[in-house]
C-alpha positions, 0 to 999 in steps of 0.5 A, a space after each residue: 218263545 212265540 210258538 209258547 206265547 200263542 200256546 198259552 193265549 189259545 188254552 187260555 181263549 180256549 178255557 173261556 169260551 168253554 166257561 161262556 159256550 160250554 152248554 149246548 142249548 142256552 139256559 132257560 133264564 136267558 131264553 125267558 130273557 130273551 122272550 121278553 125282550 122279543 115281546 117289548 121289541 114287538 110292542 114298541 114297533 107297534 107304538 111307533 105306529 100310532 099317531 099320538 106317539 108319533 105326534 109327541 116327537 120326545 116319546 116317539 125319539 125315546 122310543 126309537 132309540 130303545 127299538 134301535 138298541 133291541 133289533 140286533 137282540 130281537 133279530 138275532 133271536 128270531 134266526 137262533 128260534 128258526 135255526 132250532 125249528 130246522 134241526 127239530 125237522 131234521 131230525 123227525 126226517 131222521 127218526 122216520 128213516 123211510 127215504 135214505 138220501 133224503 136221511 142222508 140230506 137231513 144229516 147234513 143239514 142237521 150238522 149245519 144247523 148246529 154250528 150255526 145255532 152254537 154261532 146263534 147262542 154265542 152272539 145272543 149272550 154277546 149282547 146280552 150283556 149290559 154295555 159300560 156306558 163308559 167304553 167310549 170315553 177318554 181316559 185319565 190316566 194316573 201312574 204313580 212310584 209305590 214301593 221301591 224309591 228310586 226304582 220304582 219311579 223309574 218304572 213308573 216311567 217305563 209304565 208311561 212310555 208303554 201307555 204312550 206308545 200303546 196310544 201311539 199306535 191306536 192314533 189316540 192322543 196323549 196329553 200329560 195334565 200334571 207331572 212330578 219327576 225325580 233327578 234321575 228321570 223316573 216319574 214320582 207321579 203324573 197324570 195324562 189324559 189319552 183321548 180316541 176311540 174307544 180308548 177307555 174300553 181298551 185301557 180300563 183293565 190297566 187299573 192296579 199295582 204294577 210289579 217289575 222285577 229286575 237289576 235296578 241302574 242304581 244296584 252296584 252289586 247285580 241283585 234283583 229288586 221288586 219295586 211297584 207302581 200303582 196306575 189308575 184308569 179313569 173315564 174322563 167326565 163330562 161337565 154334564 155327568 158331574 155337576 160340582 157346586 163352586 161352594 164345595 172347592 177350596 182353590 189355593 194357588 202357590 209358586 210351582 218348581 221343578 226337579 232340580 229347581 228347573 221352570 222355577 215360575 215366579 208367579 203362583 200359578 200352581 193350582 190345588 183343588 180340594 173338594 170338601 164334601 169327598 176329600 179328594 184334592 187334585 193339584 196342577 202345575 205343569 202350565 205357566 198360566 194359573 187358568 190353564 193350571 186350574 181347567 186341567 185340575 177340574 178335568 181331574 177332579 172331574 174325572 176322580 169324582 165320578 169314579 169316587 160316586 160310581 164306586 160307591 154305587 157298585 160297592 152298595 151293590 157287589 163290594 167283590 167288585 170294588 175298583 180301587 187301586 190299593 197302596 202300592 205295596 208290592 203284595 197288591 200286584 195285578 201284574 208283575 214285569 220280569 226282565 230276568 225271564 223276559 215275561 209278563 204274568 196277569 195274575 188275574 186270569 194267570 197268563 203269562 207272555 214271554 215277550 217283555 221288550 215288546 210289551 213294554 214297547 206298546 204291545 198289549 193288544 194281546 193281553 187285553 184281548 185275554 182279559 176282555 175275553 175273561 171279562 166277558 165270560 164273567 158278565 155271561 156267567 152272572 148273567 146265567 144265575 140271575 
């Protein structure tokens, strides 16, 4: 099976690069990219030059941080430029045949230079592409039971544990914020925050409808059932990337209970959070304080409020691109959890691993590795027919 496994993830890691490095010299719309680019850089290291730039400490900071975000571009460039010089002067040495070791040599170096400017090409349309500003955020994690009753919040709750363990062995750091859990030990929804590096950047295409199939506990007669659960990933916002005007919050607060009557509080210290001018309504009831209660409501609605306003800017630009979760019916599926066939299929870039106990267990490097990758391959695709 792992011999299968890595045939699958290197044909499909092998369809990519071709897709992102199939051409041999770079399009001409990213080398004119890249000539101006080469051009700014150029005119900045000359303004950080001048005294009336470096006497206004603002410009001279702006300016400094922009040189710093276009070197590794304008460097990487100028080695791609003398890199393709040096075939060019391989192959005259060639055409003119006069010296045949000299000939020899020039092949050589000729082969060489060509790895090495394919290497050139492949790091220049790397860095081309635009960064997510939010790839070093932590995350709000949201799972919730869709499709499948029981079932499915019992799933919801394998999700949660394979998230959790996945974290566990980033050394990131998981604190659930809200929770609402059935009887049998399923979870009907919760949300967590999961806080390290890079954690947003890893976790960002967990977002969708989640299918498992399998023999449930609660099946007496051994039949295979499909049931859903949807997981959202949000970039946790900052107070300063969301300013929320105390005039548009309808704060209720209630007497908050557990499952099966369990932590019954008797003060009303469940908080719930509507935000008038969106709709959008965050509830918390997992402290026993209402402040408490109350800060991890706005840390959410915080975090669902810059989704909300940044969905609707990418929606004006490229509605194909829409980050939604959908409804939690089992059609609206990103990935499907087989425990008959031990395997998971990414419908989104058709890979399938055979390796379900471990994937559930927290090993997902594998699979985000492959959707990075086809992420990437997307961006430079667009990138190339700007």
């Amino acid at each position: 099976m792992k011999v299968v496994k890595i045939a699958i993830l290197t044909i499909l890691i092998t369809e990519t690069l071709n897709l992102m490095y199939g051409v041999v010299l770079m399009e001409k719309a990213i080398i004119e990219r890249l000539e101006k680019i080469a051009e700014k850089f150029k005119e900045i290291e000359e303004n950080l030059g001048k005294p009336e730039i470096i006497a206004d400490q603002k410009k001279f900071q702006a300016l400094a941080k922009e040189h710093k975000e276009l070197q590794p571009i304008y460097e990487t460039y100028m080695e791609y430029k003398k890199t393709k010089q040096g075939i060019e002067e391989a192959i005259e040495i060639i055409d003119m045949g006069e010296e045949p070791e000299l000939v020899e040599l020039a092949k050589e170096e000729k082969k060489e230079l060509e790895e090495k400017l394919e290497q050139l090409e492949t790091e220049l349309k790397k860095l081309l592409i635009p960064k997510d500003p939010n790839d070093e955020k932590n995350v709000i994690l949201e799972i919730r039971a869709g499709t499948g009753g029981e079932e499915a919040a019992l799933f919801a709750q394998d999700l949660f544990r394979m998230y959790t363990r996945y974290a566990e062995k980033k050394g990131w750091k998981v604190e659930i914020l809200s929770l609402n859990e059935t009887g049998l030990g399923g979870i009907k929804e919760v949300i967590a925050t999961i806080s390290g590096k890079g954690a947003y950047s890893r976790l960002k295409y967990e977002s969708g409808v989640h299918r498992v199939q399998r023999i449930p506990v609660t099946e007496s007669g051994g039949r295979i059932h499909t049931s859903a659960a949807t997981v959202a990933i949000l970039p946790e916002a900052e107070e300063v990337d969301i300013q929320i005007d105390e005039k548009d919050l309808k704060i209720d607060t209630y007497r908050a209970s557990g499952a099966g009557g369990q932590h019954v509080n008797t003060t009303d210290s469940a908080v719930r959070i509507t935000h008038i001018p969106t709709g959008i309504v965050v509830t918390c009831s997992n402290e026993r304080s209402q402040i408490q209660n109350r800060i991890k409501a706005m840390k959410i609605l915080r975090a669902r409020l810059k989704e909300f306003y940044e969905r609707q800017q990418k929606e004006q630009v490229d509605s194909a691109r829409r980050s939604q979760v959908g409804s939690g019916d089992r059609s609206e599926k990103i990935r499907t959890y087989n425990f008959p066939e031990n395997r998971v299929t990414d419908h989104r870039i058709k890979l399938t691993l055979y390796n379900l106990e471990e994937f559930l267990d927290g090993e997902l490097d594998e699979m985000i590795d492959a959707l990075s990758a086809a992420e990437q391959a997307e961006k430079i695709e667009a990138l190339a027919r700007e």
